[in-house]
Structures are given as structure tokens and as C-alpha cells.
N, C-alpha and C positions, 0 to 999 in steps of 0.2 A: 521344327513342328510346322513350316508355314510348306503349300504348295511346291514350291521349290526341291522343301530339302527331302518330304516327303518323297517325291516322285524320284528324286539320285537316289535318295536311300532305296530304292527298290528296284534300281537299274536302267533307268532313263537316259538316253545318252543323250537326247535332244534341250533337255531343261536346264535352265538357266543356273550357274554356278556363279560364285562370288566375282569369278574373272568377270563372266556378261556382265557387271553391273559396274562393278569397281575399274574394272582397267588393267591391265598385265604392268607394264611398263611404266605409266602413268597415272600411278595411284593418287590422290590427292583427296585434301579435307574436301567435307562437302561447301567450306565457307568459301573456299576458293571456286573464283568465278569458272577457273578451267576445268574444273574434276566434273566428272560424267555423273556423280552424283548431289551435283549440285541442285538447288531446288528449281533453277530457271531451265536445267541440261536434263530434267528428268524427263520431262515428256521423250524430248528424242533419244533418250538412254531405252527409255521404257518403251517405246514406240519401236524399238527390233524388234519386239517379240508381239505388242502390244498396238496393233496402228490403232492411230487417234486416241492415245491415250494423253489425257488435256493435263491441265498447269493441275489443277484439283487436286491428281493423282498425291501432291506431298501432302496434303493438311493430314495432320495424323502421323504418327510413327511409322516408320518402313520397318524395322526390326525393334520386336517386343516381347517382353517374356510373361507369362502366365501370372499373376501375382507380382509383379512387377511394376517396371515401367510397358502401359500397353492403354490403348485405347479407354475410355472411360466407358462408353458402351460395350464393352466387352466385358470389361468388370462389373457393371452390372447384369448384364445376359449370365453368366456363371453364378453370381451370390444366386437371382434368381431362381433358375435351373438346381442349383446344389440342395435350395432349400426345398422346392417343391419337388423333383422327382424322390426323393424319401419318402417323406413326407405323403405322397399320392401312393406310392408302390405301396408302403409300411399297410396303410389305411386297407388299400386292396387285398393285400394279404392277410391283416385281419378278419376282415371279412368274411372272404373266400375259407379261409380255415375254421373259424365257427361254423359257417354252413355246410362245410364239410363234414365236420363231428357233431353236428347236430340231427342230418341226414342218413349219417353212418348207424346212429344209435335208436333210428327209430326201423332203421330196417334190420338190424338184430333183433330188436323188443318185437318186430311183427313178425320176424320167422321164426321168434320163439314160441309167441304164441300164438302160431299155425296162423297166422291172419296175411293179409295182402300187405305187402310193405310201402307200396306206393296206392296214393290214393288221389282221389279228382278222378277227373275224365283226359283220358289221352290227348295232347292238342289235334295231335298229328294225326288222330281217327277222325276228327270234325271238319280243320280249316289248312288251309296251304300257308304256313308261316312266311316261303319264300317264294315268290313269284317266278316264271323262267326268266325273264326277262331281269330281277333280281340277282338269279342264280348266277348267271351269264357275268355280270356286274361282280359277283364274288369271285369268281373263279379266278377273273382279270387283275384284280384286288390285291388277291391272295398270289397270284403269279407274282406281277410286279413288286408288291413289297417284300417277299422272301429275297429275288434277285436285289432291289435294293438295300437292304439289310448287310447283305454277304458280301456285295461291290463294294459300298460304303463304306461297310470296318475296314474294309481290306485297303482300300486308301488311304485309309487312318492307320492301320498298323498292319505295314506289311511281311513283319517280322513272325508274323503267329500264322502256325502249321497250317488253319483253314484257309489264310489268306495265297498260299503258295500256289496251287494249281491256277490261280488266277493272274500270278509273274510269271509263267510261264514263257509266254510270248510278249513280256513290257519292254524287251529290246529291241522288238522289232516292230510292237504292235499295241497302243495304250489300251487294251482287253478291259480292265478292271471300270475306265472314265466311261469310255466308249458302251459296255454294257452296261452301266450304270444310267447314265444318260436317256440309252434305250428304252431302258425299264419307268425311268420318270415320264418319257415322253407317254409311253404308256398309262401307269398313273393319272395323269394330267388327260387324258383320253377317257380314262374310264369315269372322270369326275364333270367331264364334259357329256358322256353318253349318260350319264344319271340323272343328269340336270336335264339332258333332253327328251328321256323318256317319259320324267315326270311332267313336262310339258306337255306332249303327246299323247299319254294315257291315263286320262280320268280315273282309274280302278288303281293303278299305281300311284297315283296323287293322296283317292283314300286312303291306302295302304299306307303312305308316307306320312300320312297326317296323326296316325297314331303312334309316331314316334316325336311328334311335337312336344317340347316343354311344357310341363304343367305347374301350378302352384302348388298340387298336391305331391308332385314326384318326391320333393325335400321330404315331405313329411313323409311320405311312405318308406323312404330309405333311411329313413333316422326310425322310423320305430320298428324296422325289419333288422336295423341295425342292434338296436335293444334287446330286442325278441333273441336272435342268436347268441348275442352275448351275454343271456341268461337276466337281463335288466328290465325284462316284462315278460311276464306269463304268457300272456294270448298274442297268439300270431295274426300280425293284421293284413288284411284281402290285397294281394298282390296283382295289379292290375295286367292283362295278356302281356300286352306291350309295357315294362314298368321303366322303374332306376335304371335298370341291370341291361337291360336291349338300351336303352335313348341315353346310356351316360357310353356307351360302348359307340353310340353311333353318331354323335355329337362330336366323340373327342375323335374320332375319324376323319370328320368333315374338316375340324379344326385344325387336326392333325399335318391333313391334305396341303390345304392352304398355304400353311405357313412353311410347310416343305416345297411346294412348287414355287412360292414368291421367293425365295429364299435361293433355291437349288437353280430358278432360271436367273439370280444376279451372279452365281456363280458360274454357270453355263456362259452367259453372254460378258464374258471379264472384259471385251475389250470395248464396248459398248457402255458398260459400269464404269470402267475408269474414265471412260470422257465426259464424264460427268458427274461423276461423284468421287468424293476422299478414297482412299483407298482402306481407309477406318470404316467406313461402310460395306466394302466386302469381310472384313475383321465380323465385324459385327454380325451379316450374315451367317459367315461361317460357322460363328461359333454358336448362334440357335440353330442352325442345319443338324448340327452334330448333338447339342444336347436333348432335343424334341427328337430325333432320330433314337437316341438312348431312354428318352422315356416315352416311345412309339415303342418301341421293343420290347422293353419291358410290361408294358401294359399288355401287350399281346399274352404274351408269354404267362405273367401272373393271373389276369383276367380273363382274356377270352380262350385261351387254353383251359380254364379251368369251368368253364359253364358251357364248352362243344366237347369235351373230352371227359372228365377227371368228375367233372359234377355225378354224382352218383345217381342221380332222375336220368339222364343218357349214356353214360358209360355204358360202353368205350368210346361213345361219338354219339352227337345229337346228327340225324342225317337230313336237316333243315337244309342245309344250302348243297346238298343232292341232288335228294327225290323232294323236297318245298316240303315234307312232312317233318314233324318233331316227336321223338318218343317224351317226351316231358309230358308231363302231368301236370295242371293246378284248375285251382277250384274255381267255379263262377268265372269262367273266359266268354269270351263275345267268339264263335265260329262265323269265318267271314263263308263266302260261295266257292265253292267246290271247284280245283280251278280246271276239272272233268267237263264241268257245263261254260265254265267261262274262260277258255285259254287265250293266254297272253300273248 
């Protein structure tokens, strides 16, 4: 499961095998002063492949198994992770399916009775939900994380059918690291150009500001939560910007973060090992991958489901297009036309 064995399993001929480490001819304990994996021999074992990889490199386990003997921060990153992505997905999927069958049954009851099934005011006739300059920011977004989504598993399992066209060229060529890499440096660019717009542009700062946390957002998403699943009558005034946009944009940001801090200690390995355990790439890794699986998954149950599937814009909300939204709700704030004010 570690780097290594992944990368032979998928036809690497450069990566390190058990001879790199252990010795052909000269196998030896690690207790003994002459084996190449002794703890005082590892830097310059590890330093073939690895220059400057420091004394550090041993604290921690070299070889460890999942539920086993393995890092202590690892085993906690996993209980973590196991507990909360259900747990978050289960929640989101509740949701999303109430409001789904709650939406579904008022738009039969209005075309039963000859009436309009959607009701409010258009957002997308009044104000520009997405800015170009936003737009621009999504598209890059949406680029990079699809490629790293597809790179990613594929590193992880290279054995599954999507993952093949991507080993294509990994004996002669690391396709899968190399475009993955790509796509973060990307990533990491477009979280850079976000952070610099909103510096530069006063009307995008407004803009960003109504996706600030509020003390009210809890409550409004606990009793929108009620209201669907039939635990209160009256539906209560969902704000333009609510829950549903700032828990989507929040856990992006967060998302971001922790996947670039993470993915450049795995990027820069031989820079990490000369200074930290080698239990601290463990540790990385293993939130790389699980915040990877529940980025995924949120996508997927989430924001697939409120640009696509949500019945107010099906077959697609065309906000991050043309900056308009076919979505409907009551009592919204329409910002300036962005006709008279382009970005």
C-alpha cells in the first residue's frame, strides 16, 4: 500500500524494490551496525533515492499495516475520517432527498391545479449570482479538481479499468504523478488568484462577504432541515446567499487548504524527510486521501445535486456560465446588473 509498492504494482521500473533497501547479498537485522537498514545507515540507504534525507527519517515505523502496527497519527486520521465522512455524506443525503420529494410534490400539486409550480422571483432575471471574474475562478476549479480526482484514485488503485488509460505510458513516463501535480499546482493558483481578486476588487469583496458565516445560518439550516422533513409546517425565509451556498463554499476553502498543505509535503518528499519522521508523510498521506474521498463525495451528493438534479434548475443551474440562475426564492436582495457594472 505504501508509494513504493503502489507505483511496481502499476509498472514502474524505476521505484524502489525491497533489494533498494535491504541488500541483495547482504541482507542483515536492522540491529546490526552493518545492514543498510540500520537506523544510523538509513539516511544514506535512503539518500539514493532521497538526497538529504536526515537521521529523523527512522522515528516511526518504515513498514506498517492499516489496523495494525502503524503510526499513532495515522490511526487517529482514519477513526476520524471513517467516522465523519458518513456521517457528513448520510446528513447531506438526507437532505438533498427530502428537498427533493418535497419540490417534486409541489410541482405535480401545481400542474395539477393549472397553477405555476415555481414561485418567487427569478434570481437570474434580477442580479448576477456569479461574477466573470468568479466564473473564470470556477471553470479552473472545476478543471483541476475533476483531473485531480481521476489522477489521484488512479495512484491509489491502479488495478480499476478508469485508472488504465492513465498506465498507459508509466514505463516510460510517471503520466498519472506528473498530471496530478499539474492540476494541484493549478489548484493552488486558482486559490491564490481568489484571494487576489478579492483584494483588488471592492464589488467582489461585497460579493464575498455575503457568503460570511453568520449566527443565524445554524438556525436557518436546522429549521429548513425540519420543515423538509415534515417536523415544521411553515417554511422559514431562506436567505439569497444561505446554508446551502456558505456550507458548499466554506468546505471548499477548507477543503483546498488541507489538500495543498498536505499534497506539497508529499510533493517535496525529500525536503520532508530532512526534517521530519517519516510518520509525518504517513500521516499526510493518509488525510490527503481521506478529505480527497470526502471532497468527492460532497461534490457528488451535494453540489451535483443543487446545479443539476435540484428540480428549481434542472437540468443545470447556468450561474457559473452566463453569472445568471434559473432558481426562484422569495424576498432576495438583487445586487447591480453586471450590464452596467462589468468586472
Amino acid at each position: 500500500a505504501s508509494y513504493h509498492g503502489l507505483a511496481g504494482k502499476a509498472g514502474s521500473q524505476s521505484v524502489a524494490n525491497c533489494g533498494s533497501c535491504h541488500g541483495y547479498h547482504n541482507i542483515l537485522p536492522s540491529k546490526d551496525p552493518k545492514s543498510t537498514i540500520n537506523a544510523k545507515n538509513l539516511p544514506q540507504t535512503c539518500g539514493k533515492c532521497h538526497p538529504g534525507a536526515g537521521s529523523r527519517f527512522a522515528l516511526g515505523p518504515i513498514h506498517w499495516v492499516a489496523g495494525g502496527q502503524e503510526p499513532a497519527g495515522v490511526r487517529w486520521v482514519r477513526s476520524l475520517y471513517l467516522g465523519m465522512i458518513p456521517a457528513t455524506i448520510f446528513l447531506m443525503f438526507v437532505h438533498n432527498l427530502a428537498d427533493f420529494v418535497r419540490k417534486v410534490r409541489r410541482l405535480r400539486f401545481s400542474q395539477a391545479a393549472g397553477i405555476p409550480g415555481k414561485t418567487g422571483q427569478p434570481i437570474g432575471a434580477a442580479e448576477i449570482r456569479m461574477y466573470t471574474w468568479e466564473r473564470i475562478q470556477h471553470l479552473l476549479l472545476l478543471t483541476s479538481f475533476s483531473v485531480l480526482v481521476w489522477t489521484g484514485f488512479a495512484l491509489k488503485y491502479p488495478d480499476q479499468w478508469w485508472a488504465r488509460p492513465l498506465l498507459m505510458w508509466e514505463n516510460v513516463f510517471p503520466l498519472r504523478a506528473t498530471v496530478h501535480r499539474i492540476a494541484g499546482a493549478v489548484l493552488i493558483g486558482v486559490a491564490l488568484l481568489h484571494i487576489g481578486t478579492l483584494v483588488a476588487s471592492r464589488r467582489l469583496r461585497q460579493h464575498w462577504m455575503e457568503l460570511w458565516p453568520r449566527i443565524g445560518d445554524a438556525r436557518e439550516g436546522s429549521l429548513n432541515l425540519m420543515y423538509l422533513l415534515g417536523l415544521r409546517k411553515q417554511k422559514p425565509k431562506l436567505s439569497a446567499h444561505g446554508y446551502v451556498e456558505k456550507a458548499e463554499y466554506w468546505a471548499v476553502v477548507w477543503g483546498t487548504a488541507v489538500m495543498a498543505i498536505t499534497g506539497l509535503m508529499l510533493w517535496a518528499v525529500n525536503y520532508t524527510l530532512a526534517w521530519l519522521p517519516k510518520s509525518w508523510l504517513d500521516v499526510a498521506t493518509s488525510i490527503h486521501f481521506y478529505e480527497a474521498i470526502l471532497a468527492t463525495l460532497s461534490i457528488v451528493v451535494w453540489h451535483f445535486y443543487f446545479v443539476i438534479f435540484d428540480p428549481e434548475v434542472y437540468p443545470l443551474d447556468t450561474a457559473f456560465i452566463n453569472g445568471r440562475s434559473p432558481r426562484r426564492r422569495d424576498g432576495h436582495h438583487p445586487h447591480r446588473d453586471e450590464t452596467k457594472h462589468p468586472a
